[in-house]
C-alpha positions as CSV (number, residue, x, y, z in Angstrom):
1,X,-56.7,-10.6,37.0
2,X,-57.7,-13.9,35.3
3,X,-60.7,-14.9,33.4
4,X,-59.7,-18.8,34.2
5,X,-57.4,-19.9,36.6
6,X,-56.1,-23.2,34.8
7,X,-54.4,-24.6,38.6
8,X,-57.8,-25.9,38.4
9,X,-57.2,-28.1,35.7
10,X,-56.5,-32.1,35.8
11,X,-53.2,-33.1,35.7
12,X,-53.6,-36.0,33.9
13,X,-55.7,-34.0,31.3
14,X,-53.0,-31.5,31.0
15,X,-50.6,-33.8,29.7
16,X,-52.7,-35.7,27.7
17,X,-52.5,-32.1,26.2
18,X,-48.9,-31.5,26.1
19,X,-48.2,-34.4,24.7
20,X,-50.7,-34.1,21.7
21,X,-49.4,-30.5,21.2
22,X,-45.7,-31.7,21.0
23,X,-46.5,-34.4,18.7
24,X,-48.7,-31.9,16.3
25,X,-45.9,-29.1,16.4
26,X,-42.8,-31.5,15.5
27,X,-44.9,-34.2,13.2
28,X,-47.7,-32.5,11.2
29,X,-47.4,-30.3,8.3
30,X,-47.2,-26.7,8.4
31,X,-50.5,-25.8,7.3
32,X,-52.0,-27.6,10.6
33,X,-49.4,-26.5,12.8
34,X,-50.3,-22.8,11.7
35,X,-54.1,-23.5,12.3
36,X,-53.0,-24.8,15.8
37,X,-51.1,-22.4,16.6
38,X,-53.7,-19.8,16.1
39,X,-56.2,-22.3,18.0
40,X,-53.6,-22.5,20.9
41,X,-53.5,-18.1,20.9
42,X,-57.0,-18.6,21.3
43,X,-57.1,-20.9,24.6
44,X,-54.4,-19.5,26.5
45,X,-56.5,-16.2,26.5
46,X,-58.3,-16.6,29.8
47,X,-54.8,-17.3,31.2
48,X,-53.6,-14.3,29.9
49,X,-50.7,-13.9,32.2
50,X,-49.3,-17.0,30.6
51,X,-48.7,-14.7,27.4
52,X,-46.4,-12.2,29.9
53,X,-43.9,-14.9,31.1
54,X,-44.0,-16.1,27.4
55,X,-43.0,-13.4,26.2
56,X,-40.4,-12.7,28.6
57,X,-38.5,-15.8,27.4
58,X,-38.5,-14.8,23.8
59,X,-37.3,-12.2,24.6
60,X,-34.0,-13.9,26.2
61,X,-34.0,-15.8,23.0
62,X,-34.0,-13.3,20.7
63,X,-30.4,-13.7,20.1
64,X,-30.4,-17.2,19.3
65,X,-33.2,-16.5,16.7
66,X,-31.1,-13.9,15.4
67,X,-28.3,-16.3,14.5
68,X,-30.7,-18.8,13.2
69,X,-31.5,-16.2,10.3
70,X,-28.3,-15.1,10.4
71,X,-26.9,-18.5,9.4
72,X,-29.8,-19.0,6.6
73,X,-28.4,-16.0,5.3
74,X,-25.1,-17.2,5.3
75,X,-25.5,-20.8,4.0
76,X,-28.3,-19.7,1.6
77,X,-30.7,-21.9,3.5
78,X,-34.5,-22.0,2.7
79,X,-35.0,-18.7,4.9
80,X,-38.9,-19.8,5.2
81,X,-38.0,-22.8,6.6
82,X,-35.8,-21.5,9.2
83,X,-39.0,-18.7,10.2
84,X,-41.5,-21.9,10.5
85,X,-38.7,-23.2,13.2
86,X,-38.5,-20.2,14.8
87,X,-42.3,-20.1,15.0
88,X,-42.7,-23.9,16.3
89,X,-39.5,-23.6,18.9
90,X,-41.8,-20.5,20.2
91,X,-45.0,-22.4,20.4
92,X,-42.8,-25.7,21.9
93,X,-41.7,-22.8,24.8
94,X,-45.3,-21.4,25.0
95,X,-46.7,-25.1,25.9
96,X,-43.7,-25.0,28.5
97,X,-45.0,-22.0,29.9
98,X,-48.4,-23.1,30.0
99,X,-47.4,-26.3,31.6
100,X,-44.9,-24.6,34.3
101,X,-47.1,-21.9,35.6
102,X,-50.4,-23.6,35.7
103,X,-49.4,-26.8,37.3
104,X,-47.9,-26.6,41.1
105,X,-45.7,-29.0,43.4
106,X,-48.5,-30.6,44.4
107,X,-49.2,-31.6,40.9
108,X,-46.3,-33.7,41.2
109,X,-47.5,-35.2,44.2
110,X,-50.2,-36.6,43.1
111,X,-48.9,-38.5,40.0
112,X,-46.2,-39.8,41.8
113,X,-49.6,-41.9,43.4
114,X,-48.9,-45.0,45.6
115,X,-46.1,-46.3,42.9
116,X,-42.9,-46.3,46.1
117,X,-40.1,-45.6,43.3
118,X,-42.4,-42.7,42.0
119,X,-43.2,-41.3,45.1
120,X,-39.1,-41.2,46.4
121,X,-38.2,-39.8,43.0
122,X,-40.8,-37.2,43.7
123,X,-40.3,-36.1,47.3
124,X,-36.1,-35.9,46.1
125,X,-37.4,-33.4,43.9
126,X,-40.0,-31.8,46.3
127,X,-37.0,-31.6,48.5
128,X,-34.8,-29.9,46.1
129,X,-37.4,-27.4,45.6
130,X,-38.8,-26.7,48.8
131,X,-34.6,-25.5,49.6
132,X,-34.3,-23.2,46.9
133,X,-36.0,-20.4,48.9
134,X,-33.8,-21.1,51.9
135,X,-30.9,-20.9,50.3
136,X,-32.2,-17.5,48.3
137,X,-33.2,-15.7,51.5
138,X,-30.3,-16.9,53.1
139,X,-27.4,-15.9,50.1
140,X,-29.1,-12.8,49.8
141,X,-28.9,-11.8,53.4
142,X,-25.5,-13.0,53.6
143,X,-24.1,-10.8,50.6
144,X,-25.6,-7.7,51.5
145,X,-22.8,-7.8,54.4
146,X,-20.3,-10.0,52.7
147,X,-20.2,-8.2,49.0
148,X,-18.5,-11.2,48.3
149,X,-20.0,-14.3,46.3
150,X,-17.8,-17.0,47.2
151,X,-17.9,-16.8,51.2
152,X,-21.6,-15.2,49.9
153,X,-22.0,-18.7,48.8
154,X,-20.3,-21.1,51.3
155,X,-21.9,-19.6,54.1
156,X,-25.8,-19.5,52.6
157,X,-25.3,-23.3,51.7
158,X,-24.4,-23.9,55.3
159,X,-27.0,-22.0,57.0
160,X,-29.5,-23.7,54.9
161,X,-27.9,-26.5,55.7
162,X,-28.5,-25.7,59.6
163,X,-32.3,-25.7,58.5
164,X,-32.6,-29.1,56.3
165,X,-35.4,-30.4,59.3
166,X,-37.5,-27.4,58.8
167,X,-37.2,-27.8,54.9
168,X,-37.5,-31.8,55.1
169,X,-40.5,-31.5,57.8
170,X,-42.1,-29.2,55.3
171,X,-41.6,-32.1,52.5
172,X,-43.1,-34.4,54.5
173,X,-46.6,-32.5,55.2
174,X,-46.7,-32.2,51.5
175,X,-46.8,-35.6,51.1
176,X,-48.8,-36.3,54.0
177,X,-51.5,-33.5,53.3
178,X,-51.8,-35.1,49.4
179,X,-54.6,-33.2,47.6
180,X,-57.7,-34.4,45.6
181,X,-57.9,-34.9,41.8
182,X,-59.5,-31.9,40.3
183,X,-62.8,-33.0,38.9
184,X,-63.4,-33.1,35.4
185,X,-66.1,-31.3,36.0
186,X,-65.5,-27.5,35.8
187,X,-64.9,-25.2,33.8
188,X,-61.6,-25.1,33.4
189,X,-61.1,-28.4,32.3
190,X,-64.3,-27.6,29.9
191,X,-62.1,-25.3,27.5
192,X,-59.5,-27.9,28.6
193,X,-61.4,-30.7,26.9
194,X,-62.6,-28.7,23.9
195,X,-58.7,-27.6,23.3
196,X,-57.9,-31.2,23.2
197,X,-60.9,-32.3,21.1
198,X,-59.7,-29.6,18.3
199,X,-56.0,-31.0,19.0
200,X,-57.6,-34.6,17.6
201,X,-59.3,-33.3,14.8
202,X,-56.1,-31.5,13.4
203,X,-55.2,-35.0,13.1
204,X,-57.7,-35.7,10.5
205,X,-57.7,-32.3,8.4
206,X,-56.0,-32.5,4.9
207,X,-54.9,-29.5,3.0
């Protein structure tokens, strides 16, 4: 269960967000980025289940942190160093999180607006995504009588293939049934707002 359910958030807002974070995590010295780091723990909290798919990724690259140490040993490289980079590659991933799981296809949708070249680009990738779970249910049908992941394959791309107007239909409403801006009015975008008003004052603090 979830304190805050950050779908509600603004988009636009969101990335304002993102970007700030990126910039603060890759540009600012490490004494800030420690003290937004710890700031950043603190948000995500309501959202705790982003922490659960974060973690699940660090996991999977534990072994490429591993031989980031394992090479500082080797070289005799500043091993701090190397742990700061570990600790801001984990807090890049943790924004990625935050950003995958809390924002939605219609998300994309909307800020592909009225612009035409925006809004093709967008519905090619709506497209691309609304076929994935075809293809899945289809492949995974498939290969519990096949047991072979070539013909597995061929045939689950041509059965989803059979069913590109049901999967291009559905693209279609999604453009057509466009939803509304969130309003910056809620709560959500409340501990949205403060996050990013303590993002702009790291900008000022001097250690």
């Amino acid at each position: 269960m979830e304190y805050v359910d950050y779908k509600e958030q603004n988009v636009y807002l969101k990335i304002i967000s993102i970007i700030l974070g990126i910039y603060i995590i890759t540009a600012l010295d490490s004494n800030v980025f420690l003290l937004y780091l710890g700031i950043s723990l603190v948000y995500f909290i309501p959202q705790k289940q982003i922490y659960k798919y974060w973690f699940v990724v660090l996991l999977k690259l534990l072994p490429f942190f591993s031989s980031i140490l394992f090479l500082a040993i080797l070289f005799k490289l500043d091993f701090i160093a190397q742990i700061y980079l570990i600790v801001k590659i984990s807090n890049l991933i943790l924004l990625s999180v935050y950003l995958i799981r809390t924002s939605s296809i219609d998300d994309l949708i909307f800020i592909a607006g009225k612009s035409n070249k925006a809004e093709s680009l967008a519905k090619y990738v709506v497209l691309t995504i609304n076929f994935i779970p075809f293809f899945y249910q289809n492949f995974v049908r498939i290969y519990k009588k096949e047991k072979n992941l070539i013909e597995t394959f061929a045939k689950a791309v041509h059965e989803t293939y059979i069913k590109k107007d049901q999967v291009i239909e559905l693209t279609i409403q999604s453009f057509k049934n466009k939803k509304k801006m969130n309003s910056f009015w809620n709560f959500p975008n409340s501990l949205l707002e403060i996050y990013i008003m303590f993002q702009i004052l790291l900008f000022s603090v001097k250690f």
